[in-house]
KEVO-412413 format. One line per field, with one value per atom (N, C-alpha, C, O): x, y negated, z; residue in three letters. Coordinates in steps of 0.05 Angstrom, whole numbers. Example, Ala and Ser with C-alpha at 12.3 -4.5 7.8 and 13.67 -1.06 7.14 Angstrom:
2
px <- [264 | 246 | 264 | 285 | 257 | 273 | 258 | 268]
py <- [114 | 90 | 66 | 66 | 45 | 21 | -1 | -23]
pz <- [156 | 156 | 156 | 169 | 142 | 143 | 157 | 161]
type <- [Ala | Ala | Ala | Ala | Ser | Ser | Ser | Ser]
//
This chain:
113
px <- [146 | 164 | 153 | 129 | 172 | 164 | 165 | 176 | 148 | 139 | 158 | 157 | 184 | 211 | 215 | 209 | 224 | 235 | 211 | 220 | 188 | 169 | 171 | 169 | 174 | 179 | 210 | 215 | 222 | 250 | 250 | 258 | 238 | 235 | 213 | 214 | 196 | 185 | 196 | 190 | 210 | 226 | 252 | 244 | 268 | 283 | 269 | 281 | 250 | 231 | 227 | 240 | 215 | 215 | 235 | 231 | 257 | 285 | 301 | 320 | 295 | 319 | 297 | 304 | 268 | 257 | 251 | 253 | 246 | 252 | 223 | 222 | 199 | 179 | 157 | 141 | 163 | 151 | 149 | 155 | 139 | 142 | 126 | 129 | 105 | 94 | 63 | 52 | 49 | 20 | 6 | 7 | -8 | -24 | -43 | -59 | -63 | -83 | -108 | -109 | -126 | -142 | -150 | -156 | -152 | -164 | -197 | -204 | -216 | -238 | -261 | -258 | -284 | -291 | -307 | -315 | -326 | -346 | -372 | -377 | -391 | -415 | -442 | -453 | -448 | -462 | -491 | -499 | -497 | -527 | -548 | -539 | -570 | -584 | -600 | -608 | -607 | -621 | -594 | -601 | -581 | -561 | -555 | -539 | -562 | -561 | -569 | -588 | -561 | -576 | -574 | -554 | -599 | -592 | -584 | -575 | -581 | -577 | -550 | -546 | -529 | -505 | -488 | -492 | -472 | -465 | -435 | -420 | -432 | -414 | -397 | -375 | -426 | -422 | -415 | -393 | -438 | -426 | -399 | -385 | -394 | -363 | -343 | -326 | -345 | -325 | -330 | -314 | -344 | -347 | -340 | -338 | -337 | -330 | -306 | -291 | -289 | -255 | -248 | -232 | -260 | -251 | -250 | -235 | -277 | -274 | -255 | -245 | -245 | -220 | -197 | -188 | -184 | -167 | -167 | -144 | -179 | -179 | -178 | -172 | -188 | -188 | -156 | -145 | -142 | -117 | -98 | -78 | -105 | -90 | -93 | -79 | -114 | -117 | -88 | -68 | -96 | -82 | -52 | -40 | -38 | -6 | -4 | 15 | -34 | -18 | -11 | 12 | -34 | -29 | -2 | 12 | 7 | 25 | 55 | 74 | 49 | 72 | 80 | 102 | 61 | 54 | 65 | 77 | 65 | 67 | 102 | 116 | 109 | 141 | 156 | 180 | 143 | 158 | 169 | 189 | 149 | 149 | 162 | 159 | 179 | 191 | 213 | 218 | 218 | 238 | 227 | 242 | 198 | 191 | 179 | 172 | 179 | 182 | 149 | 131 | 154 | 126 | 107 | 83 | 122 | 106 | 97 | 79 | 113 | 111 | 86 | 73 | 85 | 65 | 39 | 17 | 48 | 14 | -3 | -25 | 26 | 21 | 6 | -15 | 16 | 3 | -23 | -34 | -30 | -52 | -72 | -93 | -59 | -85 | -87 | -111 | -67 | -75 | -102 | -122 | -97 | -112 | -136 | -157 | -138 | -165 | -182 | -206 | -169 | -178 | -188 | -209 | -165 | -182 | -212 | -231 | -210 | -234 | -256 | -276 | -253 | -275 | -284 | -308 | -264 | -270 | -287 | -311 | -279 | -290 | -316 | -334 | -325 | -346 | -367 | -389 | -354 | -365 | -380 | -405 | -358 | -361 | -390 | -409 | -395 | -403 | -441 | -462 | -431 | -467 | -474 | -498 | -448 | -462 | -474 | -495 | -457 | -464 | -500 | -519 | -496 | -520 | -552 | -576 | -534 | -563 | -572 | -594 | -549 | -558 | -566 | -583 | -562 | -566 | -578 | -570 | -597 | -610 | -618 | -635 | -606 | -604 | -638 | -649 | -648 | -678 | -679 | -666 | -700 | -718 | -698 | -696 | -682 | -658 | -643 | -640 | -627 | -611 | -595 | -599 | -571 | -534 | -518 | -518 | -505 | -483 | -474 | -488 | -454 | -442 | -455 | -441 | -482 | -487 | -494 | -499]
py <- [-552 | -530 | -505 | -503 | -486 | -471 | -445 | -445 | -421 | -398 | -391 | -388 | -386 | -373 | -391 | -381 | -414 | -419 | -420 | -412 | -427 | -420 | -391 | -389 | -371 | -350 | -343 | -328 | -357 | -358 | -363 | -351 | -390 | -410 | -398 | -409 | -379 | -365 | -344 | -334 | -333 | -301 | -326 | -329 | -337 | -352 | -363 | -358 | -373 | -378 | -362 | -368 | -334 | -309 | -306 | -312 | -298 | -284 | -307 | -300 | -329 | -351 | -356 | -367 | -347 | -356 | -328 | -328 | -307 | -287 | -283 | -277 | -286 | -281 | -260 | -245 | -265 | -237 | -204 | -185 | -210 | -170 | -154 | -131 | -162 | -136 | -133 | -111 | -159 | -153 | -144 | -156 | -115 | -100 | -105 | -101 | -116 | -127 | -100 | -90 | -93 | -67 | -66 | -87 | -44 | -45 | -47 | -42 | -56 | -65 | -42 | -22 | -45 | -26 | -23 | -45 | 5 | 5 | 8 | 28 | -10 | -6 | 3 | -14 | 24 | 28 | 5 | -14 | 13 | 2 | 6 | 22 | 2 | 3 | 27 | 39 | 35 | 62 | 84 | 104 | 84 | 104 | 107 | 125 | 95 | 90 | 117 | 127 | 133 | 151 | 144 | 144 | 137 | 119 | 135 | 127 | 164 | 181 | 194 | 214 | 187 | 188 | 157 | 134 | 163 | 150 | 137 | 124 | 148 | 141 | 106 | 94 | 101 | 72 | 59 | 49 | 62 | 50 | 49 | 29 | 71 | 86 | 66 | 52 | 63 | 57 | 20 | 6 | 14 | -10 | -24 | -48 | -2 | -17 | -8 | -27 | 12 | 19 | -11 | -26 | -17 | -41 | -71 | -89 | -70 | -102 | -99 | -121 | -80 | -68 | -80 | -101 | -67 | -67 | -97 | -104 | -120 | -133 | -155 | -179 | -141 | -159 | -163 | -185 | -134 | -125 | -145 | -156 | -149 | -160 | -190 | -202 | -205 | -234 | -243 | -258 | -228 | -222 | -226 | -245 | -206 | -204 | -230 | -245 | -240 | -259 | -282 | -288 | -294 | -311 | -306 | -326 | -291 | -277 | -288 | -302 | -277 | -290 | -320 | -328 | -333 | -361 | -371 | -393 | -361 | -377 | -362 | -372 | -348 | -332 | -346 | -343 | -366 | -379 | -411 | -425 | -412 | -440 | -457 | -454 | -481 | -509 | -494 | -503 | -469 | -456 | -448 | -448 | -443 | -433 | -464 | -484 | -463 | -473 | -487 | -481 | -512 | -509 | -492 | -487 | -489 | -474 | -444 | -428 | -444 | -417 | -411 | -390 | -433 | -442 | -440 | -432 | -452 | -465 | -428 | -420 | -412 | -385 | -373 | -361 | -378 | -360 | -375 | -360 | -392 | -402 | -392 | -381 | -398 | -396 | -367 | -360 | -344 | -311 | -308 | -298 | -319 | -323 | -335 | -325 | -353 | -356 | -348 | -352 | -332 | -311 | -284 | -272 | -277 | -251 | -256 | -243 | -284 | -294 | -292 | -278 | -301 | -306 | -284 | -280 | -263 | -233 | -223 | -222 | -217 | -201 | -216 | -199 | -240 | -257 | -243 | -232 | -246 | -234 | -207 | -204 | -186 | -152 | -162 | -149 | -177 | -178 | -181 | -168 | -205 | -211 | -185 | -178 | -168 | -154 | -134 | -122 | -132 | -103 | -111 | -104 | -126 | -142 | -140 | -139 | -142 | -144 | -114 | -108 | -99 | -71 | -63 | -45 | -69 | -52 | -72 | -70 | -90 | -111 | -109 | -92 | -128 | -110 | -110 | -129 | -102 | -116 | -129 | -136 | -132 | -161 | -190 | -206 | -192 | -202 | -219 | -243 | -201 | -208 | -198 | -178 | -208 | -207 | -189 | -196 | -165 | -147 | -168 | -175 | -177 | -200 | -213 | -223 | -217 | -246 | -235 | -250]
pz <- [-296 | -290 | -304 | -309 | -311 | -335 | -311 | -288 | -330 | -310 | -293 | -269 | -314 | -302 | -276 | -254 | -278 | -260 | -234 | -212 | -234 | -214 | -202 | -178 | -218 | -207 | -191 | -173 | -202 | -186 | -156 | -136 | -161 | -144 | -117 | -95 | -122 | -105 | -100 | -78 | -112 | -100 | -86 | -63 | -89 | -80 | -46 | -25 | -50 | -18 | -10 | 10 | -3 | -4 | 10 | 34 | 4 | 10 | 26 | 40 | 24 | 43 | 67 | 88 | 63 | 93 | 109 | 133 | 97 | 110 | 122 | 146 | 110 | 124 | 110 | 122 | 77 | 72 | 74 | 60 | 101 | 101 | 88 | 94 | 68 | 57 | 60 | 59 | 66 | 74 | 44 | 23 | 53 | 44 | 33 | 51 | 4 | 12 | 1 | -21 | 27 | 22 | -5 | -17 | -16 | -40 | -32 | -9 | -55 | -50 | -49 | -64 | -34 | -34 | -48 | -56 | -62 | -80 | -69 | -56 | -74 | -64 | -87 | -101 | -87 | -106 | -113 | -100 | -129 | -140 | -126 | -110 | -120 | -99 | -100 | -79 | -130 | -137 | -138 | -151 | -134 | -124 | -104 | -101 | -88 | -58 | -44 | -56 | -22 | -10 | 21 | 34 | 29 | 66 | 76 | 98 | 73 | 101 | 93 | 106 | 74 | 67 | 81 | 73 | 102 | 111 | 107 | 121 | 81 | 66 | 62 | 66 | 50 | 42 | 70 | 77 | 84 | 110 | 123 | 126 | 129 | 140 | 117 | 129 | 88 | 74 | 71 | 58 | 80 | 79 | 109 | 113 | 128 | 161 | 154 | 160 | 143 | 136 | 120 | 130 | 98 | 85 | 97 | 92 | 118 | 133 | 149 | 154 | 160 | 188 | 175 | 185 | 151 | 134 | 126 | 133 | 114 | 105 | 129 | 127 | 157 | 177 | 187 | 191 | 191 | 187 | 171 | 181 | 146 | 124 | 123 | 107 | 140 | 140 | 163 | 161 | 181 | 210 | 203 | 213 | 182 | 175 | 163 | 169 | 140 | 129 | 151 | 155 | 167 | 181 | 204 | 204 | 219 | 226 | 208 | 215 | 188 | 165 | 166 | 170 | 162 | 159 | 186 | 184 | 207 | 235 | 241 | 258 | 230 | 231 | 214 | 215 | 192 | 176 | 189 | 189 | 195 | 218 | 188 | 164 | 210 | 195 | 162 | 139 | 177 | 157 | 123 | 103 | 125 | 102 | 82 | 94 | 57 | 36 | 43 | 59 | 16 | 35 | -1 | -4 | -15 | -41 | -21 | -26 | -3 | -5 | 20 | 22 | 35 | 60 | 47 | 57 | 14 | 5 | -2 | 4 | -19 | -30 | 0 | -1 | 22 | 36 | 50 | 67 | 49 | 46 | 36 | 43 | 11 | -15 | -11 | -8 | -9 | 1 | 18 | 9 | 49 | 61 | 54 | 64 | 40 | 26 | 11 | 12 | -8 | -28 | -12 | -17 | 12 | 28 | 33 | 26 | 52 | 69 | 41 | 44 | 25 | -1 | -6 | -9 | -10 | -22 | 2 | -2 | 23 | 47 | 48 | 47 | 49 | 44 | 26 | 31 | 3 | -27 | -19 | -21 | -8 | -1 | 18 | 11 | 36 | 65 | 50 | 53 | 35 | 14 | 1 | -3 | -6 | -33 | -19 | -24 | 5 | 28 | 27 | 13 | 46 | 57 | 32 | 36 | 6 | -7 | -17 | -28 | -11 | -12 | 15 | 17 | 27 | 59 | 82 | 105 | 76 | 98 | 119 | 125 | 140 | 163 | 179 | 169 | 190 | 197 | 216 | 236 | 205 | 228 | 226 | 244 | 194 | 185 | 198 | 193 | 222 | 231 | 222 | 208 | 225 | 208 | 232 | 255 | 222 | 235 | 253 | 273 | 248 | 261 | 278 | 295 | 280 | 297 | 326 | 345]
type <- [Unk | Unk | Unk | Unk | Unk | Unk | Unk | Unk | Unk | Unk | Unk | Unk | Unk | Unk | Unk | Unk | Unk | Unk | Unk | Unk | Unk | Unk | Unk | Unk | Unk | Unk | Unk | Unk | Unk | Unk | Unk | Unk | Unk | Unk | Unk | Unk | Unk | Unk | Unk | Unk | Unk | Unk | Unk | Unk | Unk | Unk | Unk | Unk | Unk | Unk | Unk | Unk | Unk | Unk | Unk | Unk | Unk | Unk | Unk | Unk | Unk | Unk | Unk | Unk | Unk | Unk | Unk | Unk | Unk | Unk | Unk | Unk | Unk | Unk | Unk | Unk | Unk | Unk | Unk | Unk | Unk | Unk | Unk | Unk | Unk | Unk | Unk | Unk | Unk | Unk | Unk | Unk | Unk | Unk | Unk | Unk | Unk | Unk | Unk | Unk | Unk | Unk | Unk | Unk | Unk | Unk | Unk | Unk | Unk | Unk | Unk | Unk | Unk | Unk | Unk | Unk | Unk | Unk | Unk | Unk | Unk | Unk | Unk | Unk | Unk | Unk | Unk | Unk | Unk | Unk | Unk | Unk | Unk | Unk | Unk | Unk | Unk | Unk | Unk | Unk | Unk | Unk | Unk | Unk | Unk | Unk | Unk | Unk | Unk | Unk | Unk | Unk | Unk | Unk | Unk | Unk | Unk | Unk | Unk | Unk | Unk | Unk | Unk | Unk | Unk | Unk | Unk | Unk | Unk | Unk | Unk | Unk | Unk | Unk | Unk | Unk | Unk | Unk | Unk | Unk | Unk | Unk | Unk | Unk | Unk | Unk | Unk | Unk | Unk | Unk | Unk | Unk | Unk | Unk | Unk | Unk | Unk | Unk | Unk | Unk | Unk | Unk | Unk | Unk | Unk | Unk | Unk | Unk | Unk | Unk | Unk | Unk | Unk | Unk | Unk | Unk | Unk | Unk | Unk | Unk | Unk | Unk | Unk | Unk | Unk | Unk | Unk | Unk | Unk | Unk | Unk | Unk | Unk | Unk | Unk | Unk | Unk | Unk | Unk | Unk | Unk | Unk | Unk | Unk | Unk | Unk | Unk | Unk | Unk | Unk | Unk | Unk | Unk | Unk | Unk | Unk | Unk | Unk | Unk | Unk | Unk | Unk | Unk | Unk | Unk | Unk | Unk | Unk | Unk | Unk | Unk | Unk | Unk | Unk | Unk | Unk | Unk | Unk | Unk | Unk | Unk | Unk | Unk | Unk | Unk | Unk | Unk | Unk | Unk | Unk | Unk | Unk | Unk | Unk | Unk | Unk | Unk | Unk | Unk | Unk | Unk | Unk | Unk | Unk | Unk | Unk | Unk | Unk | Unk | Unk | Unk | Unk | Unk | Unk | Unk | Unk | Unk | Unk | Unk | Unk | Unk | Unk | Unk | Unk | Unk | Unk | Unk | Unk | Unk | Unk | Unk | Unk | Unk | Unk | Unk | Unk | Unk | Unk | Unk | Unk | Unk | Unk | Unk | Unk | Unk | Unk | Unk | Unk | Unk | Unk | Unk | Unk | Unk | Unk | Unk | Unk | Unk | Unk | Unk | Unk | Unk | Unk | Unk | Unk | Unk | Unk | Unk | Unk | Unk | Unk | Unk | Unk | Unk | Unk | Unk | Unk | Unk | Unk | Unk | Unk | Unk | Unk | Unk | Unk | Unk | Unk | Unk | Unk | Unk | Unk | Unk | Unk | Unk | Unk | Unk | Unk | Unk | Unk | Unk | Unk | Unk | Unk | Unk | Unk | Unk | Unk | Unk | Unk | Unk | Unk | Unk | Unk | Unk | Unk | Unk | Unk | Unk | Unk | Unk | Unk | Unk | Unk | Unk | Unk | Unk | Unk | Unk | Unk | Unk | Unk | Unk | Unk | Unk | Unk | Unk | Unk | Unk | Unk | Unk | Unk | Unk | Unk | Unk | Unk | Unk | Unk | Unk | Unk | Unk | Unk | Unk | Unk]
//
């Protein structure tokens, strides 16, 4: 199947299942280098708990989407929002290590646990 019609074929699923509303995906955040770092600028922090919120936000719509589409939605279009959801989880993952190897938490225990 050639691009065109793949792209058809997903704006076509799209519009006959009625489930894409528009999930946002946060833009990513920047975490500086470690010698640029200033600990008592609470910057990075603040912009890195706005981006896990946001991205927590944006896992949330997609799955949301996915469960509003039910038996009705395609299943290309089931797999697209899948694979979305997968790619968030990986990225926020990604952000969560890079945070982490700049900013370790002590006595190394994990935010989360």
């Amino acid at each position: 199947m050639n691009r065109c019609c793949l792209l058809a074929g997903l704006l076509a699923g799209s519009f006959a299942t009625n489930v894409y509303a528009g999930c946002e995906q946060p833009p990513l955040v920047v975490i500086p280098p470690a010698e640029a770092l200033d600990e008592s600028d609470g910057t990075v922090h603040d912009e890195t708990n706005e981006y896990f919120q946001a991205m927590q936000a944006y896992v949330s719509c997609i799955r949301a989407e996915l469960e509003a589409g039910g038996d009705d939605a395609s299943e290309l279009f089931k797999l697209l929002l899948v694979q979305r959801n997968n790619l968030a989880v990986a990225e926020a993952e990604a952000v969560q290590r890079w945070y982490e190897s700049r900013f370790p938490a002590p006595d190394g225990n994990r935010g989360g646990d």
